[in-house]
Backbone as a chain_set.jsonl record, in Angstrom:
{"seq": "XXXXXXXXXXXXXXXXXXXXXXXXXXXXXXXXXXXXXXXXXXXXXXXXXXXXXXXXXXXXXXXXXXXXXXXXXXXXXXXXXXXXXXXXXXXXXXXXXXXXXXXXXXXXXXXXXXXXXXXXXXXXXXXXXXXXXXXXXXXXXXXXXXXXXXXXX", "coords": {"N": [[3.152, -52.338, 14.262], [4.629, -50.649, 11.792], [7.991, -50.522, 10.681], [10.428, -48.515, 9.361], [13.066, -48.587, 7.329], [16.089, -46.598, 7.067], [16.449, -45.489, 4.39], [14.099, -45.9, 3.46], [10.725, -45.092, 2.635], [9.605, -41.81, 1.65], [7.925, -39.742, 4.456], [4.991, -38.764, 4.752], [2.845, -36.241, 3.595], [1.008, -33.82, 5.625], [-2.785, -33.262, 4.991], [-3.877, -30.357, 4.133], [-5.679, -27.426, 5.697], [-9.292, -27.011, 5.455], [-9.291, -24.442, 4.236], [-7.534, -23.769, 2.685], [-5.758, -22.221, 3.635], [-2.751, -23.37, 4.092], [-0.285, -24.787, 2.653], [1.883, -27.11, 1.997], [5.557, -26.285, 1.556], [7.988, -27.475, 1.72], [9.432, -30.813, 2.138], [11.611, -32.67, 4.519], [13.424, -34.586, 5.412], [13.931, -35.986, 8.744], [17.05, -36.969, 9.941], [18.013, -40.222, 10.739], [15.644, -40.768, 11.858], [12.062, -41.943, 10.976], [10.485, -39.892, 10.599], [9.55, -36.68, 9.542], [10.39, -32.944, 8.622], [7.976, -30.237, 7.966], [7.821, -27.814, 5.946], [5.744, -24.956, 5.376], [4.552, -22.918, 3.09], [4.127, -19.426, 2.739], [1.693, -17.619, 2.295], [1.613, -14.308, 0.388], [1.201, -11.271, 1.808], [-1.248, -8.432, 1.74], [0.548, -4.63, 1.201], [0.009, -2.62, 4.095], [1.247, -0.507, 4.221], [1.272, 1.03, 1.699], [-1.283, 0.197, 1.06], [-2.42, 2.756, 2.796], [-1.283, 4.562, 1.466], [-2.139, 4.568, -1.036], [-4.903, 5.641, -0.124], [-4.45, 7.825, 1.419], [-3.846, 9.335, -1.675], [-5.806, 9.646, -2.717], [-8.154, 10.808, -0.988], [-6.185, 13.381, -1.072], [-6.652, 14.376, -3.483], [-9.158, 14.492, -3.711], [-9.814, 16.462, -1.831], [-8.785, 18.135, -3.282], [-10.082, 19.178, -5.358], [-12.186, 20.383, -3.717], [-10.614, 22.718, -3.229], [-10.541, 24.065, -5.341], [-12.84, 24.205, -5.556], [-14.037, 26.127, -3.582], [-12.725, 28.436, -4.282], [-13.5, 29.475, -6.529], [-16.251, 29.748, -6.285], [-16.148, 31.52, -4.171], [-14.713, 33.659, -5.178], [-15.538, 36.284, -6.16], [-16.374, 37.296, -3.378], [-14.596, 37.668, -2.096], [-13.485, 35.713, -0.469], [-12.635, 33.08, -0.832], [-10.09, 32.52, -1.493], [-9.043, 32.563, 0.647], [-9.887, 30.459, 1.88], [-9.553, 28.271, 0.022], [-6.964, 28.611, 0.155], [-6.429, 27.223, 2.972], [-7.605, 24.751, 2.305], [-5.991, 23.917, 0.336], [-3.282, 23.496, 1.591], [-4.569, 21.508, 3.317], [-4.815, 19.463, 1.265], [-2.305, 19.476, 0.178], [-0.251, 18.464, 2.402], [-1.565, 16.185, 2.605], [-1.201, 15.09, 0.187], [1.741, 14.946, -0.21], [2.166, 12.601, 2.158], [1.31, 10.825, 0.694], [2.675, 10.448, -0.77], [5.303, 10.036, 0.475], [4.664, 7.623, 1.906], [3.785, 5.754, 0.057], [6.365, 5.518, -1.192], [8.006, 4.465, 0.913], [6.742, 2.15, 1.644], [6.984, 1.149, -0.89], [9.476, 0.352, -1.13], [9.482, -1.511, 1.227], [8.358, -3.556, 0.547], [10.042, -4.577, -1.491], [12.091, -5.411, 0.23], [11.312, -7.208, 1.12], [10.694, -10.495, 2.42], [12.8, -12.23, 2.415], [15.28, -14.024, 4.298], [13.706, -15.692, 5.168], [11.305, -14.327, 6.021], [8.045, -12.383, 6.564], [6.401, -12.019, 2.941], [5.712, -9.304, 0.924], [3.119, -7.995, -1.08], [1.707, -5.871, -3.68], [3.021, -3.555, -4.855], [2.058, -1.971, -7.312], [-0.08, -0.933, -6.159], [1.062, 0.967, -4.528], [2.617, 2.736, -6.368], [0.542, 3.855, -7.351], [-0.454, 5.527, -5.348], [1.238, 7.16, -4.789], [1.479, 8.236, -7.281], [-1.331, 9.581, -7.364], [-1.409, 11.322, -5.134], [0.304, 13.063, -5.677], [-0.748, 14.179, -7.907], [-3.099, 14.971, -6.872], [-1.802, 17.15, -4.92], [-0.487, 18.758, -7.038], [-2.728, 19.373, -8.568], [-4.042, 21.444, -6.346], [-2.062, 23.594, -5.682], [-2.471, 24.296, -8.43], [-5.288, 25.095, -8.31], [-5.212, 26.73, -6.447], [-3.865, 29.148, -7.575], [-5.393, 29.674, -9.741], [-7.913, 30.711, -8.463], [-7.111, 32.74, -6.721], [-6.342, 34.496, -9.312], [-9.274, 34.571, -9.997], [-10.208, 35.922, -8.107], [-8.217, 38.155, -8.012], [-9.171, 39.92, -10.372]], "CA": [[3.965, -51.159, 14.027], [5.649, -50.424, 10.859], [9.096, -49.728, 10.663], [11.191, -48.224, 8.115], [14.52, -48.253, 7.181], [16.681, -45.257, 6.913], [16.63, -45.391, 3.135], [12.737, -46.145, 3.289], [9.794, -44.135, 1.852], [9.239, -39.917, 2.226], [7.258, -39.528, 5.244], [3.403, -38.055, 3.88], [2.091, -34.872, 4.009], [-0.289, -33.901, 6.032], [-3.991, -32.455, 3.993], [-4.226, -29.076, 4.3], [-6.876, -27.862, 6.172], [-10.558, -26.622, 4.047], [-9.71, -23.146, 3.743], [-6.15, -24.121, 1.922], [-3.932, -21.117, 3.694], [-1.289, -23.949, 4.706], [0.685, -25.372, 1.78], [3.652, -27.34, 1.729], [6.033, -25.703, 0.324], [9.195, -28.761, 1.056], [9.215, -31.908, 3.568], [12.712, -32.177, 4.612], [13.446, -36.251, 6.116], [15.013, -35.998, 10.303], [17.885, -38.251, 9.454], [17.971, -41.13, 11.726], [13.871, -41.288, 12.488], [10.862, -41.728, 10.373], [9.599, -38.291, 10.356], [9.944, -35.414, 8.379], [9.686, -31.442, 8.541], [7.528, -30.146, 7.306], [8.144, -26.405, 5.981], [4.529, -24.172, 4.815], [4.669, -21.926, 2.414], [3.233, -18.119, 3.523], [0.713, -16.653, 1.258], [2.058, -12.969, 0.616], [0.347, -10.543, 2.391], [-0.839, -6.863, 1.018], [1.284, -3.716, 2.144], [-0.657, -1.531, 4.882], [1.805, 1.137, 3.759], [0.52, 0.893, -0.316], [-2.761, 0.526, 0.98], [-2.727, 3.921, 3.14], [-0.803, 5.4, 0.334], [-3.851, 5.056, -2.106], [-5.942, 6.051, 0.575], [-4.28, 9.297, 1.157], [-3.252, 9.997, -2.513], [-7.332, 9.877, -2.976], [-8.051, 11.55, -0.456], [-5.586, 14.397, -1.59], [-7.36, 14.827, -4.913], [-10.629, 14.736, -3.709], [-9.929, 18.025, -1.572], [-8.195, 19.564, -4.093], [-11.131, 19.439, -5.661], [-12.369, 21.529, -3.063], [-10.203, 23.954, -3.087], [-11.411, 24.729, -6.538], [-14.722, 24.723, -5.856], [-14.183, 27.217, -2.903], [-12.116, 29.469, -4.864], [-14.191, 29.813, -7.886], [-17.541, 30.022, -5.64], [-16.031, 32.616, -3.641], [-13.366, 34.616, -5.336], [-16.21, 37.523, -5.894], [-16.458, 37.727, -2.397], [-13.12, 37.549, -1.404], [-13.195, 34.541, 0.632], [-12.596, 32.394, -2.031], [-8.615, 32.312, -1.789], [-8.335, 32.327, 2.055], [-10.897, 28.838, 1.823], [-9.089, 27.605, -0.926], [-5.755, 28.055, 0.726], [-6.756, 26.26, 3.889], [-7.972, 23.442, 2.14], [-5.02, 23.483, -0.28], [-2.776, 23.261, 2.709], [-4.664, 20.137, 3.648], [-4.578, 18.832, 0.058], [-0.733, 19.096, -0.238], [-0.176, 17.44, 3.247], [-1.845, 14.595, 2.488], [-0.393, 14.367, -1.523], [3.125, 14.508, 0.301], [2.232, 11.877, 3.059], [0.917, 9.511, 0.273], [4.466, 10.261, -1.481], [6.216, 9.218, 1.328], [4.282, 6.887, 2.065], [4.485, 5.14, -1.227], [8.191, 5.232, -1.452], [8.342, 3.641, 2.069], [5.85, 1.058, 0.959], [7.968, 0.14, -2.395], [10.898, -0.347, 0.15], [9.338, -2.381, 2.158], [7.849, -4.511, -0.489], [10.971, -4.727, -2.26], [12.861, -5.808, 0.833], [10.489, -8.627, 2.132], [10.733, -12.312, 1.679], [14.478, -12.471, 2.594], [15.407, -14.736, 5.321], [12.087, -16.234, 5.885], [10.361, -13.193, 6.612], [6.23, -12.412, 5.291], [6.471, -11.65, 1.655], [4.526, -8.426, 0.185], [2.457, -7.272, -2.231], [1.153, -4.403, -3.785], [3.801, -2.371, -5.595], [0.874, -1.37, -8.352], [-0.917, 0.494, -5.151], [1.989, 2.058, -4.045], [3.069, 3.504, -7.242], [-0.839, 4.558, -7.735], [-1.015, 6.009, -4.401], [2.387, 8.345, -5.023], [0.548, 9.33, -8.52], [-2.46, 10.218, -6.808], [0.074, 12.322, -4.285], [0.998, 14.309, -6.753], [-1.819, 14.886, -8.834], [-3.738, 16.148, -5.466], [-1.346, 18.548, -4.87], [-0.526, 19.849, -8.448], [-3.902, 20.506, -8.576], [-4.325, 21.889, -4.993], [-1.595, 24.598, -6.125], [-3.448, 25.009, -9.97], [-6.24, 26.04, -7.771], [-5.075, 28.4, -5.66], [-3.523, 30.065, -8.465], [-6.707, 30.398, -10.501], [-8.532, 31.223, -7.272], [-6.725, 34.108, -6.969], [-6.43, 34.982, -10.484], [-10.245, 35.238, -10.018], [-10.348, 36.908, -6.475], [-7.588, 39.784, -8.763], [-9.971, 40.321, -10.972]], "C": [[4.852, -51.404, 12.814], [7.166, -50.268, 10.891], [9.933, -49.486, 9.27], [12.49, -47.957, 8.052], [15.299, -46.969, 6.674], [16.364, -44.826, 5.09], [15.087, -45.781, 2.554], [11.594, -44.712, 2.748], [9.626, -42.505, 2.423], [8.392, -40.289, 3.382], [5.964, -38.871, 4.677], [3.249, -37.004, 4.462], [1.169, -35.054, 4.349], [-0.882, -33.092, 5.21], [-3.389, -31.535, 4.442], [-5.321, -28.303, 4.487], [-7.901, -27.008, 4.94], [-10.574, -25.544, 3.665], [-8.071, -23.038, 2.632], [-5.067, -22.836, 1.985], [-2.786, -22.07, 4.073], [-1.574, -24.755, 3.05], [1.835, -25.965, 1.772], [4.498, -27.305, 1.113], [7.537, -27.311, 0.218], [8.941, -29.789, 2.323], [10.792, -32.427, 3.348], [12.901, -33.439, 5.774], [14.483, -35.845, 7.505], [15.765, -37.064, 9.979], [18.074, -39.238, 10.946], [16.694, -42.05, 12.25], [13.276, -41.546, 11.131], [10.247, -40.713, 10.029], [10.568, -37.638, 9.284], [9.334, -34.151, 9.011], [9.068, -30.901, 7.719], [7.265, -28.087, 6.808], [6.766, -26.053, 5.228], [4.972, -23.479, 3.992], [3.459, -20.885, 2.737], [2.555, -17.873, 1.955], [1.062, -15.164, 1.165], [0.898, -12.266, 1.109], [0.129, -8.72, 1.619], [-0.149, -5.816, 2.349], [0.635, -2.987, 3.107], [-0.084, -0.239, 4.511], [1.084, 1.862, 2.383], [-0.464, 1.345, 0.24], [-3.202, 1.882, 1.355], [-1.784, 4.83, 2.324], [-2.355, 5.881, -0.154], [-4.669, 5.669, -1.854], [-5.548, 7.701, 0.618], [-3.656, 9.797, -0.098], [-4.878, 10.381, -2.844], [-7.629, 10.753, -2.046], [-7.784, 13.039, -0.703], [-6.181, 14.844, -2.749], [-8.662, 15.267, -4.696], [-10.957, 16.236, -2.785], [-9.203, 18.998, -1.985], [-9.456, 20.11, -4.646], [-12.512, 20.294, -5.265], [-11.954, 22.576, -2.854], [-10.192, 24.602, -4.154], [-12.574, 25.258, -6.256], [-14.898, 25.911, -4.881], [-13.618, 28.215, -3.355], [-12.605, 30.094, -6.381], [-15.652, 30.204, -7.213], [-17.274, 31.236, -5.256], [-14.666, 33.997, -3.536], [-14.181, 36.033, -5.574], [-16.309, 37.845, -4.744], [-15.079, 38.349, -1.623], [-12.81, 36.912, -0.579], [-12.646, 33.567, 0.16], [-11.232, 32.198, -1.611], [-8.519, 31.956, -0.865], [-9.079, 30.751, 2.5], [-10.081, 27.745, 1.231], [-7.818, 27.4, -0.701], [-5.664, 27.603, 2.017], [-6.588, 24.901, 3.32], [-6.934, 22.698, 0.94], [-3.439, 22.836, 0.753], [-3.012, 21.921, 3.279], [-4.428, 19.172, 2.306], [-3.096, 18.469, 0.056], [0.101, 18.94, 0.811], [-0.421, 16.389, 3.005], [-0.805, 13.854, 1.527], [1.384, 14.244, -0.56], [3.241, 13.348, 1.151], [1.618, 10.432, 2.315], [2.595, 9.52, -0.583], [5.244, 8.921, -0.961], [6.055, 8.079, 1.87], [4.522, 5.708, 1.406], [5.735, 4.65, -1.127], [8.273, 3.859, -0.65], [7.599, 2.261, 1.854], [6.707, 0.052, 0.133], [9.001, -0.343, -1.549], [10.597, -1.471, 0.719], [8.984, -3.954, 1.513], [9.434, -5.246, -1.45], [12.137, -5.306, -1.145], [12.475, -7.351, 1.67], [10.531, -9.884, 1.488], [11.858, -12.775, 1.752], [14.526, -13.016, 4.104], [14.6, -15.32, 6.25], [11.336, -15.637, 6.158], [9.081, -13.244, 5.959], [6.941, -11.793, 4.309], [5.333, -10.48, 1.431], [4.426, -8.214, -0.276], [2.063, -6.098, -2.361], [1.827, -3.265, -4.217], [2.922, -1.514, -6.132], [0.301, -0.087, -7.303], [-0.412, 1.191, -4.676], [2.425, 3.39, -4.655], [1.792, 4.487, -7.614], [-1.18, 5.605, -6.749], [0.473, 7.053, -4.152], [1.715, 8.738, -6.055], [-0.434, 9.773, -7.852], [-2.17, 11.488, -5.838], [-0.035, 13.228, -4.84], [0.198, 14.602, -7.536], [-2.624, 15.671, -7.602], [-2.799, 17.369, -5.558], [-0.688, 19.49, -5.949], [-1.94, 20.443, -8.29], [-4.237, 21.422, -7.369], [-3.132, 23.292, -5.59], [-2.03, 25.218, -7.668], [-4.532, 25.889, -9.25], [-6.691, 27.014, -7.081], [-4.616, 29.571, -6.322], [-4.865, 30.703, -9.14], [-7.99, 31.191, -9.533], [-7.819, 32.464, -7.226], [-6.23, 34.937, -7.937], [-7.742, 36.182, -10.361], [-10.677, 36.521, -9.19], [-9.639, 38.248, -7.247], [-8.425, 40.809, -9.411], [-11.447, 40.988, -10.978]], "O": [[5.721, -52.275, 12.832], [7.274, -49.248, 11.571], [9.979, -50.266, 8.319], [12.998, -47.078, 8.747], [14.823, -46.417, 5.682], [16.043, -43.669, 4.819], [14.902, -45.944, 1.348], [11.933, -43.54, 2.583], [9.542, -42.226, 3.619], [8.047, -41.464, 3.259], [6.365, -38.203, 3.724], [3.458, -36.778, 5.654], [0.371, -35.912, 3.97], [-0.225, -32.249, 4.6], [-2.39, -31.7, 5.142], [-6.118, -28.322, 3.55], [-7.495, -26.525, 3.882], [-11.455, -25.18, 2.886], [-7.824, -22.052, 1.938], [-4.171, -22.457, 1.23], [-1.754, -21.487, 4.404], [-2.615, -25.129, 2.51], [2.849, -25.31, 1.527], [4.611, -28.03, 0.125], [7.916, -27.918, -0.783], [8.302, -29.477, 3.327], [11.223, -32.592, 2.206], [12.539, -33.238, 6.933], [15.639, -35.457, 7.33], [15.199, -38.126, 9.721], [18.255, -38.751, 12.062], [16.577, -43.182, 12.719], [13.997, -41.363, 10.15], [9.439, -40.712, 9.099], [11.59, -37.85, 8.63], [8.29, -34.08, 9.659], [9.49, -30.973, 6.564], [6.55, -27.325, 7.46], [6.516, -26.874, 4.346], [6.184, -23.334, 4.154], [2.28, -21.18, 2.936], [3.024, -17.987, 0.822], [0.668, -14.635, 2.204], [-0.252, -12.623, 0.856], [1.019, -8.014, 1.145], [-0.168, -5.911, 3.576], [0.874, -1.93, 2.523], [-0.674, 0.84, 4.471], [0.541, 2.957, 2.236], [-0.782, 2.532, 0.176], [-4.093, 2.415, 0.695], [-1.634, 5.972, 2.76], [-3.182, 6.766, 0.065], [-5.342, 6.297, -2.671], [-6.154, 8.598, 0.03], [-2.862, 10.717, 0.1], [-5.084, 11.525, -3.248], [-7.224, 11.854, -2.418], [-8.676, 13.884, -0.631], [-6.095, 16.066, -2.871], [-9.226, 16.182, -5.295], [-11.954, 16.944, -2.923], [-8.945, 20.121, -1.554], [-9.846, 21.262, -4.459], [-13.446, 20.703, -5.955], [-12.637, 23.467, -2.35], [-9.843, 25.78, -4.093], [-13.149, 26.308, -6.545], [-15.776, 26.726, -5.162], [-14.006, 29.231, -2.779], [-12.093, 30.972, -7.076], [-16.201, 31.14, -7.794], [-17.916, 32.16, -5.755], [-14.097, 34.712, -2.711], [-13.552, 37.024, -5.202], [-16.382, 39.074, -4.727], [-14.835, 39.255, -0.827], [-11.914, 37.259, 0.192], [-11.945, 33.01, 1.004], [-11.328, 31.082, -1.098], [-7.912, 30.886, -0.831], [-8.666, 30.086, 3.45], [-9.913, 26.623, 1.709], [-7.279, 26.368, -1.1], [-4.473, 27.558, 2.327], [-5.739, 24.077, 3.662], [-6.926, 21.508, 0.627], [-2.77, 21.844, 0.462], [-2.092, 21.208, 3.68], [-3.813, 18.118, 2.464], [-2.715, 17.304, -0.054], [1.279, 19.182, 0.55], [0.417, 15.497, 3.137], [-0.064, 12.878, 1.643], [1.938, 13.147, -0.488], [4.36, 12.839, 1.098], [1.449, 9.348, 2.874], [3.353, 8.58, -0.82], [5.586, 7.801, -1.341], [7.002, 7.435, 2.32], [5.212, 4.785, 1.84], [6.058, 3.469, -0.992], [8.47, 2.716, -1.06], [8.297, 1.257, 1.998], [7.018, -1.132, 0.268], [9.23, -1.543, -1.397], [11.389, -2.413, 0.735], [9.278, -5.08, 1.914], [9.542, -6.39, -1.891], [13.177, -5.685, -1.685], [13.054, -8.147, 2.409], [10.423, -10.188, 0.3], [12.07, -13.825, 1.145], [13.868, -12.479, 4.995], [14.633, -15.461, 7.472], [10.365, -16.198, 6.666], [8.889, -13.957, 4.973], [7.937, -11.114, 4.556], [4.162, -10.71, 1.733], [5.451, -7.809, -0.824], [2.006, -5.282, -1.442], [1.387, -2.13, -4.039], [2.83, -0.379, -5.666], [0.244, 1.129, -7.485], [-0.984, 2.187, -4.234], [2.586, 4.503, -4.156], [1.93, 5.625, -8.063], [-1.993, 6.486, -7.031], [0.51, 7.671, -3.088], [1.176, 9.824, -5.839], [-0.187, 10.975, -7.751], [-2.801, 12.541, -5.939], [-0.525, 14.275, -4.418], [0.51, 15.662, -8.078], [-2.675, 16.899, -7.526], [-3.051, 18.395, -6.191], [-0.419, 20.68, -5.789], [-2.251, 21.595, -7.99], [-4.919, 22.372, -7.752], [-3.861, 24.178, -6.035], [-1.919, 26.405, -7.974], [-4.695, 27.089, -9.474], [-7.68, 27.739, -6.971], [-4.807, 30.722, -5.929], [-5.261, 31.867, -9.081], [-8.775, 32.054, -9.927], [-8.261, 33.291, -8.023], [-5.715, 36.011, -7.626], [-7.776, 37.41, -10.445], [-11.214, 37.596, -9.459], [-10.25, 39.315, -7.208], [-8.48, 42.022, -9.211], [-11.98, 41.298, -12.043]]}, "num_chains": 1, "name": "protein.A"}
């Protein structure tokens, strides 16, 4: 048996196992023993909020995009507007719920990593997934306008 004196060598890190999510971030000597703590460092994690931002700012665009196409298909008929404002209705639900979403996201991201807590990522998708928000439902109201431009006419 070894022994070591108080003023004797760091204690060793242990490997890290083959997929390398544990890291040591400090090793931190128990005063009195041989050992040491040994503190990890977390790998940041992405936001779930960001991510279902993006999801519904896409989303939002992609049935605005419908509510063009039903309001230009069927503004001779006259169905055209009442299609197009359904599906604008769902368009500029969503674009608001990736807004808010977003925001709440950047918050959350911007508040994490304080007092040991998981760290997050993903601002970029947050901020992409509030633009996407808002481009859905600009256009989702462009198209109900021109939809019933046509339907006037």
């Amino acid at each position: 048996m070894t022994y070591y004196p108080s003023g004797g060598p760091t204690p060793a890190v242990p490997p890290p196992p083959h997929d390398g999510a544990w890291t040591p971030g400090r090793v931190d000597r128990v005063a009195g023993t041989d050992y040491g703590l040994v503190q990890l460092q977390v790998v940041p994690a992405m936001s779930g909020q960001a991510t279902g931002s993006l999801i519904a700012g896409i989303a939002s665009i992609l049935v605005s995009l419908l509510v063009l196409c039903f309001g230009a298909v069927g503004a001779e008929d006259g169905w055209g507007v009442l299609a197009a404002g359904a599906f604008a209705l769902l368009s500029g639900l969503l674009g608001v719920g990736a807004i808010v979403t977003g925001v709440l996201a950047m918050r959350q991201i911007r508040s994490s990593g304080q007092g040991g807590r998981l760290r997050f990522k993903g601002r970029g998708v947050a901020v992409a997934g509030c633009s996407c928000g808002a481009v859905g439902a600009g256009i989702a109201v462009l198209s109900v306008a021109v939809s019933a431009l046509l339907g006037a006419s």
